[in-house]
C-alpha positions as CSV (number, residue, x, y, z in Angstrom):
1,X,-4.9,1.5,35.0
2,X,-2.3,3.6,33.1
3,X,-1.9,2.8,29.1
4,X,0.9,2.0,27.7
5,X,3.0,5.0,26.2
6,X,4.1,4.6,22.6
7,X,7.4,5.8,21.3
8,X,8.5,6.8,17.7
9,X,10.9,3.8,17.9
10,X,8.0,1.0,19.0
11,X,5.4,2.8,15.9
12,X,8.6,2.1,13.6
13,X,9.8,-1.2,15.1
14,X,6.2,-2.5,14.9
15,X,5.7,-1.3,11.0
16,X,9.0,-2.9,9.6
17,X,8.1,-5.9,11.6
18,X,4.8,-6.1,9.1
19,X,7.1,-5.4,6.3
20,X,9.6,-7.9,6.9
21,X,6.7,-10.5,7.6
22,X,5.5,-9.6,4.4
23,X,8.6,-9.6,2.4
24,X,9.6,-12.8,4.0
25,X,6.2,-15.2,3.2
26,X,7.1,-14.4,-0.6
27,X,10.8,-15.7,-0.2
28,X,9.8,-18.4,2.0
29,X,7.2,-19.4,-0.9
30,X,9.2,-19.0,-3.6
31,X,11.7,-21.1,-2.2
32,X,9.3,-23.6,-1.4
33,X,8.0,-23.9,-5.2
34,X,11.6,-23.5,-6.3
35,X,12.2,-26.8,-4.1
36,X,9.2,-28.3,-5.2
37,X,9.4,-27.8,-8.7
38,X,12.9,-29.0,-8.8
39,X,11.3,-32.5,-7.5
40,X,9.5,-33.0,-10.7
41,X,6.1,-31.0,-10.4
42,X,4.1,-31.2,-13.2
43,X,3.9,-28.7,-16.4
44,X,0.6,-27.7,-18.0
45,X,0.6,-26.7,-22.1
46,X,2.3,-23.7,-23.3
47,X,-1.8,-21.9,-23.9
48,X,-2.1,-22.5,-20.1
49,X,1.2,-20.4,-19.7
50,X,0.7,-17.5,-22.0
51,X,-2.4,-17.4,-20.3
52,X,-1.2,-16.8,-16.7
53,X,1.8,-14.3,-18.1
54,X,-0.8,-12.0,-19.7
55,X,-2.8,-12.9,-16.5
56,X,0.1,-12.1,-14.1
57,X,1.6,-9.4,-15.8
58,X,-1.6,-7.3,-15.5
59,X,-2.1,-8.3,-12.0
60,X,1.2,-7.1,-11.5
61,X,0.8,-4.0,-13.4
62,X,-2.4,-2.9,-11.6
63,X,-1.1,-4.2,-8.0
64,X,1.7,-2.3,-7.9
65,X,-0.7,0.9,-9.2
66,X,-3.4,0.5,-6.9
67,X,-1.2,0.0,-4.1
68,X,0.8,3.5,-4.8
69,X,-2.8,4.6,-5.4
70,X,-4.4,3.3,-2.6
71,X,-1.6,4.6,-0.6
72,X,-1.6,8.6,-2.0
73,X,-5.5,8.4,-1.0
74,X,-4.7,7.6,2.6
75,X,-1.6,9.8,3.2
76,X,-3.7,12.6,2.2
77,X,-6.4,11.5,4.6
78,X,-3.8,11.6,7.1
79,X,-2.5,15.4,6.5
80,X,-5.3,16.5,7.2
81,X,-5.0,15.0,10.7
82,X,-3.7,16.9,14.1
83,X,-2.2,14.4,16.0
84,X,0.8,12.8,15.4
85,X,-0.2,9.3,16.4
86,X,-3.5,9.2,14.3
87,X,-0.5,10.0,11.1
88,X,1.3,7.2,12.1
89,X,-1.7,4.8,12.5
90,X,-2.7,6.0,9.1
91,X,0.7,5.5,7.4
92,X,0.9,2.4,9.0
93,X,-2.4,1.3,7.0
94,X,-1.5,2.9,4.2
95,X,1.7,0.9,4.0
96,X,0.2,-2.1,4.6
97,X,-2.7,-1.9,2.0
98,X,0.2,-0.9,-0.7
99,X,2.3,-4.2,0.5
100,X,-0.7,-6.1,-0.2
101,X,-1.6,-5.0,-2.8
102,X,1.9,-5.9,-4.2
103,X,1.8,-9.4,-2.2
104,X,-0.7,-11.0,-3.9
105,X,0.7,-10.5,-7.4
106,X,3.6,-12.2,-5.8
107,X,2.1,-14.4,-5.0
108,X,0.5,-15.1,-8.3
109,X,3.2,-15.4,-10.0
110,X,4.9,-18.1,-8.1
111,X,1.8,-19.8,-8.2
112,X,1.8,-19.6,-11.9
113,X,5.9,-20.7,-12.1
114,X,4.3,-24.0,-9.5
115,X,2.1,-24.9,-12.6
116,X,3.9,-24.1,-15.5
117,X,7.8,-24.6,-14.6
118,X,8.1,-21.2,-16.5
119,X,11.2,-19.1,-15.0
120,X,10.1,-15.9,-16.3
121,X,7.0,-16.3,-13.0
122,X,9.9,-16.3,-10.4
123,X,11.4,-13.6,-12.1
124,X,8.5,-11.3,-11.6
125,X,7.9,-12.5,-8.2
126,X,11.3,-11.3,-7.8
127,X,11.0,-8.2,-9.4
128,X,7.8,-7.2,-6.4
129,X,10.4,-8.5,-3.5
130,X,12.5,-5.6,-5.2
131,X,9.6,-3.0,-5.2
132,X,8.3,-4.3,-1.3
133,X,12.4,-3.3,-0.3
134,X,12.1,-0.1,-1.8
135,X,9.1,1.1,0.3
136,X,10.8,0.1,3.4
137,X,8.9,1.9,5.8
138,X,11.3,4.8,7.7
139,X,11.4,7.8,9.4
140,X,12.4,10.2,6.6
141,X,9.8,8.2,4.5
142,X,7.0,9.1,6.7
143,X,8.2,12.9,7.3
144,X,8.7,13.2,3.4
145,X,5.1,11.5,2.9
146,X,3.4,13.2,5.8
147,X,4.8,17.0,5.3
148,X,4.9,17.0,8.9
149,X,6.4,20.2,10.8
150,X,9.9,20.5,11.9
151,X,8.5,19.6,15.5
152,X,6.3,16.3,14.8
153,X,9.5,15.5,12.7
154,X,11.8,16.1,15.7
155,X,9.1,14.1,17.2
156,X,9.7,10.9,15.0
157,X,13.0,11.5,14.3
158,X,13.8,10.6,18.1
159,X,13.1,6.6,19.0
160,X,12.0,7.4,22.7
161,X,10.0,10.5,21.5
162,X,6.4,9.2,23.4
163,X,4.0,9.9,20.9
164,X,0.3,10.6,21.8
């Protein structure tokens, strides 16, 4: 039985799907609660909302940090690799550990606008869609990230390179 050869394009292809599935649940939710709070959703008292702001903002403020921590610990675990493929599994988990890390403040926060009708929730929740579209995983990111040689680069930099 022959396995099935992976190409640079399919590791790619099958990363940004993740990211987009990622990226998408938070709009999809935020329109939801958007919707539903538009309908008349209840309100809790302003102590319940200064509550979840401190609450969210530093769930926010330490998601976003542990991911890009989080993510710097396994990219360095990954250098020290020789294959090419075992770099791309581990940027692939290192990606996806930062994107969570960053979804579930996201998710938080629209939570928080569901209970308290407070715009300033949506706002941050919007704010993190902005940071997951800036680590958009790509090519160049994962050369830049990586410090791979000019060859492994060549390597990813062409979609039906087979990478083993």
């Amino acid at each position: 039985m022959e396995s099935m050869a992976f190409t640079s394009g399919s590791h790619f292809r099958s990363i940004k799907i993740i990211h987009f599935g990622l990226v998408t649940g938070v709009v999809f939710f935020i329109i939801v609660v958007l919707l539903v709070q538009f309908k008349g959703f209840g309100t809790f008292s302003e102590d319940i909302k200064v509550i979840l702001l401190v609450v969210t903002s530093v769930f926010t403020f330490f998601g976003v940090f542990a991911g890009q921590f989080a993510y710097k610990k396994k990219i360095e675990e990954g250098k020290s690799k020789s294959r090419l493929i075992e770099k791309l599994d581990i940027y692939r988990s290192a990606l996806i550990i930062k994107l969570a890390l960053i979804e579930g403040p996201s998710f938080f926060a629209v939570v928080s606008y569901l209970l308290t009708g407070c715009y300033i929730f949506p706002g941050i929740a919007l704010l993190l869609i902005v940071v997951f579209l800036m680590y958009r995983p790509t090519p160049d990111n994962f050369i830049m990230d990586l410090d791979l040689s000019p060859d492994e680069a060549a390597i990813v930099n062409n979609p039906e390179a087979i990478i083993d």
